[in-house]
VMD Tcl script that draws the C-alpha trace (Angstrom):
set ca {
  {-4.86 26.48 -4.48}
  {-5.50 29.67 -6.38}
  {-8.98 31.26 -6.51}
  {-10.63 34.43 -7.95}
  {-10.78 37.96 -6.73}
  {-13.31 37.66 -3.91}
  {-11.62 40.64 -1.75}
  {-13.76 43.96 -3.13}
  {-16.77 42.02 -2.69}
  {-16.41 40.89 0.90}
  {-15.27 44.11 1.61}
  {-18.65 45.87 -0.14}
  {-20.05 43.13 1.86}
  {-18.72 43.81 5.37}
  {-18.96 47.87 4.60}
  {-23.01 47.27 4.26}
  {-23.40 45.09 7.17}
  {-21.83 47.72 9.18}
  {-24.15 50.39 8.07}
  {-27.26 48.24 9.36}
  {-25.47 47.21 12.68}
  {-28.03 48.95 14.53}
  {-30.44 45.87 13.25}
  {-28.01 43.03 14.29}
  {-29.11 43.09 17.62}
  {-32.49 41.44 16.59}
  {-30.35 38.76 14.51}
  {-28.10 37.95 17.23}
  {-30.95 37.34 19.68}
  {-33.10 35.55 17.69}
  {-29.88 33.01 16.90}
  {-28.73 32.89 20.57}
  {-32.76 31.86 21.12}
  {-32.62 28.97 18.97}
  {-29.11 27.46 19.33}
  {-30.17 27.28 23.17}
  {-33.79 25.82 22.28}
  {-32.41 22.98 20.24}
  {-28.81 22.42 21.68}
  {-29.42 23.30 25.29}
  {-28.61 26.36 27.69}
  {-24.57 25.72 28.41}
  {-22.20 27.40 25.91}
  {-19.57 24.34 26.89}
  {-21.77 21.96 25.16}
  {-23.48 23.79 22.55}
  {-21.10 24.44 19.83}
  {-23.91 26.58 17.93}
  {-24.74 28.76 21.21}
  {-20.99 29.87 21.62}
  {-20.83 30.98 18.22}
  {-24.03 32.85 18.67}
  {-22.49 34.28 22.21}
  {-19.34 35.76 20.45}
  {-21.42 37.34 17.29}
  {-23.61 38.96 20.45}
  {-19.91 40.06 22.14}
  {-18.61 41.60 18.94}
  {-21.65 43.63 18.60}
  {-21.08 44.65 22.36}
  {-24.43 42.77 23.15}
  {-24.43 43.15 27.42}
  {-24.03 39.47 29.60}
  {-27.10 39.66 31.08}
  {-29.24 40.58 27.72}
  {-27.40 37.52 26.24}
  {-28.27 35.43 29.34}
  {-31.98 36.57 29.51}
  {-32.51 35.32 25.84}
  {-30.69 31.98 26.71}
  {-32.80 31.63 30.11}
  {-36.30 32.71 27.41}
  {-34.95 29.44 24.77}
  {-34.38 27.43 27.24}
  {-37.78 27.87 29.70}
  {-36.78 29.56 32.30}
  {-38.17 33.04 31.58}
  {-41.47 33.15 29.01}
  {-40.63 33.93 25.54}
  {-40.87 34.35 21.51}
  {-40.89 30.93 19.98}
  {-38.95 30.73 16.50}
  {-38.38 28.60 13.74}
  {-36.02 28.30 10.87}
  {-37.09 28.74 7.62}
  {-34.79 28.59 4.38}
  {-36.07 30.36 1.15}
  {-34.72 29.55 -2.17}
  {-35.01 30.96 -5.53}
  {-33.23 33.08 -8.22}
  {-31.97 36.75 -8.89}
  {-31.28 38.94 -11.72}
  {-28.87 36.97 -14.48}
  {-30.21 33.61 -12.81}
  {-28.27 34.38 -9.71}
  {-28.99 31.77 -6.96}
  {-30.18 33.11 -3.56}
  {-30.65 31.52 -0.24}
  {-32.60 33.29 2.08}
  {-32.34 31.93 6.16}
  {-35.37 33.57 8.17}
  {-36.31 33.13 12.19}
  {-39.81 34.19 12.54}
  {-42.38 33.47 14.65}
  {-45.74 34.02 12.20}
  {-44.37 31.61 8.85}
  {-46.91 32.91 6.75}
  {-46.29 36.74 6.95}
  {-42.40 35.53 6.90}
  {-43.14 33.70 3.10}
  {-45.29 36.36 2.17}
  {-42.80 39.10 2.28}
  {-39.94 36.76 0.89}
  {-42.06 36.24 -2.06}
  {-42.92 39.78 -2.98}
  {-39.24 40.89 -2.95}
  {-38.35 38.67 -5.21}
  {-41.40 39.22 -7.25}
  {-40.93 43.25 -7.28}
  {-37.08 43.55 -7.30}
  {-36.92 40.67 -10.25}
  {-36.08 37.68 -9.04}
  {-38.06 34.44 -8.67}
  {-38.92 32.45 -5.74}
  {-37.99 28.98 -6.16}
  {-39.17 25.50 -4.24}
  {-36.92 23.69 -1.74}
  {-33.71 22.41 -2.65}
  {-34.27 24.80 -6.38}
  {-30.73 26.62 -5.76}
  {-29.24 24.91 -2.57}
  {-26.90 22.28 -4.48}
  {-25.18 25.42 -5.96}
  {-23.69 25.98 -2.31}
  {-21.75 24.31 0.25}
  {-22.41 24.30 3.62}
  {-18.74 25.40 5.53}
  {-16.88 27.74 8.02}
  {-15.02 29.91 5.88}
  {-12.06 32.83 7.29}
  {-10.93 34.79 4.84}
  {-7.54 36.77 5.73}
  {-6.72 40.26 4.29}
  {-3.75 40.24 1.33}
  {-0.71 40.69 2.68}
  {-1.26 37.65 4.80}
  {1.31 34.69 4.99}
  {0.06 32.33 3.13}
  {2.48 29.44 4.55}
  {1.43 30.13 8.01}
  {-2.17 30.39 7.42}
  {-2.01 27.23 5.65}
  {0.18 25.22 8.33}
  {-1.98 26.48 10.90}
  {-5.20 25.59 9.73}
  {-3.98 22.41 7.92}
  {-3.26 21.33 11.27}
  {-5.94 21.82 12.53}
  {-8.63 20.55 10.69}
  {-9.37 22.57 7.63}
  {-10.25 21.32 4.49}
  {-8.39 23.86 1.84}
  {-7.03 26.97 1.84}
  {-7.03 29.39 -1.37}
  {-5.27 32.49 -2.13}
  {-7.12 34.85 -4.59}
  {-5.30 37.14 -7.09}
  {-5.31 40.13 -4.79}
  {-3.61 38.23 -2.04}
  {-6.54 37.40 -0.01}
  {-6.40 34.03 1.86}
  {-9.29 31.85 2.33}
  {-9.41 29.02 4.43}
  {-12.03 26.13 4.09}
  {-13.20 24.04 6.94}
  {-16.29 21.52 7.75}
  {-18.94 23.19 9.84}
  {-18.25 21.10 12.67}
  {-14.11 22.07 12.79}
  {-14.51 25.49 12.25}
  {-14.37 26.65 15.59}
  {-11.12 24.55 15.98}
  {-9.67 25.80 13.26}
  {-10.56 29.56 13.75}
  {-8.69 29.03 17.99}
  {-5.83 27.41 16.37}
  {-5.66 30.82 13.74}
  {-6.37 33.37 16.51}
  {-3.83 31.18 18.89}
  {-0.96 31.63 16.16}
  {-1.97 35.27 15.73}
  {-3.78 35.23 12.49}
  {-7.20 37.48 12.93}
  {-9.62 36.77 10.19}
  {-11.75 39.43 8.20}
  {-14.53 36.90 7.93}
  {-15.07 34.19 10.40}
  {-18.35 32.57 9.87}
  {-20.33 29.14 9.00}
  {-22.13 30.18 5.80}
  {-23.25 29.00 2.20}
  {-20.51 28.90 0.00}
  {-21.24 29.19 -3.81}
  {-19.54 26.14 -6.30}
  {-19.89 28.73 -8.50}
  {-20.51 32.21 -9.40}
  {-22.19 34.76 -11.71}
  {-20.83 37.85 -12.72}
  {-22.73 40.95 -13.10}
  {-22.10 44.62 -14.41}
  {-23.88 47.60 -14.78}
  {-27.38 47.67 -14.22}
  {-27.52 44.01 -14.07}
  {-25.20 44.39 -10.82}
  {-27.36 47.61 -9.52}
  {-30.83 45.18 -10.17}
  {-29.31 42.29 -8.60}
  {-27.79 44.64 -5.56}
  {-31.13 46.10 -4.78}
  {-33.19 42.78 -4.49}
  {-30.14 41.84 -1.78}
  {-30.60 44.48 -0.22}
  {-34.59 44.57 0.05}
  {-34.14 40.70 1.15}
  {-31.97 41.60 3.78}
  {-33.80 44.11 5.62}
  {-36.86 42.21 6.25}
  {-37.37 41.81 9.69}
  {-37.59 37.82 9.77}
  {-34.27 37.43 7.85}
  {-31.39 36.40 9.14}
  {-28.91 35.37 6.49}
  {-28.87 35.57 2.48}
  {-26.39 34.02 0.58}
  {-26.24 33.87 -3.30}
  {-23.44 33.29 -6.21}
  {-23.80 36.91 -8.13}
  {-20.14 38.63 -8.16}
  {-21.68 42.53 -8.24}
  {-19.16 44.70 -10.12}
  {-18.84 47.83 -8.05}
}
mol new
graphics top color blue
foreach p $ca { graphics top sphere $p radius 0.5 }
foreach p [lrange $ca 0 end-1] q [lrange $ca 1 end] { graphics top cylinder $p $q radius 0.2 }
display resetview
């Protein structure tokens, strides 16, 4: 299938996650903390953990800092307990946003979500208000110049559920939550390394924006994402850089 031009804005993406990797520490623990609480302690049986485990590796996250947090989830050292919490509610242009917290005090956690929106121009929704605009996936995007037959025989094969080529030649392959990891082996087995390899929200559908619209709509993402409770935010705005 073909898509649209998604490649400038996963790499403006990736470029500002970099420049707060000094903050994905706390992310990665606070993940690692809950995947063992709810699925259990061993990697081998905990789809979620492993995942967790390898976002800790590629941020050079030491074993035994990783195993600590585990050993905290799961009992055997005293810990931080945290909870999930998804936010939902609407941006500049009526841009949906999904906001994924881990906190451990739910009221100060709601109480900052809210006021971002309600400074930065956006509106706080109720539950369920944007989700339906998503889709819950893994998603690997490849970098244009990518073969497109391989990619697609590869992860075809392997489970995936669709793979799309956008107009610059990116590549980006589909799969249900529960294949990705399958999917992403088979990919890294055949030699194809993605540029994104995650289980997100997907948007159905997007919103362009432009000028200050885009600037507006920029800074409210970016005030969301540096609260301390958040962990992900999603949302369907394409930001004209």
């Amino acid at each position: 299938m073909a898509g649209h031009s998604k490649w400038a804005n996963i790499q403006h993406r990736k470029g500002r996650q970099d420049e707060k990797r000094q903050r994905i520490w706390t992310r990665v623990v606070r993940e690692i903390m809950v995947a063992a609480r709810t699925g259990g302690g061993d990697p081998t049986a905990n789809p979620r953990l492993r995942l967790a485990i390898e976002k800790a590796k590629a941020a050079n996250m030491p074993a035994d800092t990783v195993k600590r947090n585990i050993d905290k989830a799961t009992g055997a050292l005293e810990g931080v307990n945290y909870e999930e919490i998804r936010y939902e509610g609407y941006g500049i242009g009526g841009a949906a946003i999904i906001v994924d917290t881990m906190t451990d005090n739910r009221v100060r956690t709601v109480a900052e979500v809210r006021h971002a929106f309600s400074k930065y121009g956006g509106n706080m929704g109720t539950e369920g208000s944007v989700a339906f605009q998503f889709k819950h996936c893994g998603q690997l995007i490849f970098a244009p110049g990518t073969s497109e037959d391989q990619v697609m025989d590869v992860a075809l094969e392997a489970g995936a559920e669709d793979v799309i080529a956008d107009e610059e030649g990116a590549i980006e392959v589909l799969t249900p939550p529960g294949e990705f990891e399958a999917v992403k082996n088979a990919l890294e087995a055949a030699g194809l390394k993605a540029e994104v390899a995650e289980v997100t929200m997907r948007p159905e559908n997007t919103v362009e924006l432009t000028g200050d619209d885009a600037a507006r709509m920029q800074k409210l993402l970016d005030v969301l994402e540096d609260l301390d409770d958040v962990q992900d935010v999603f949302h369907n705005a394409e930001i004209a850089q």
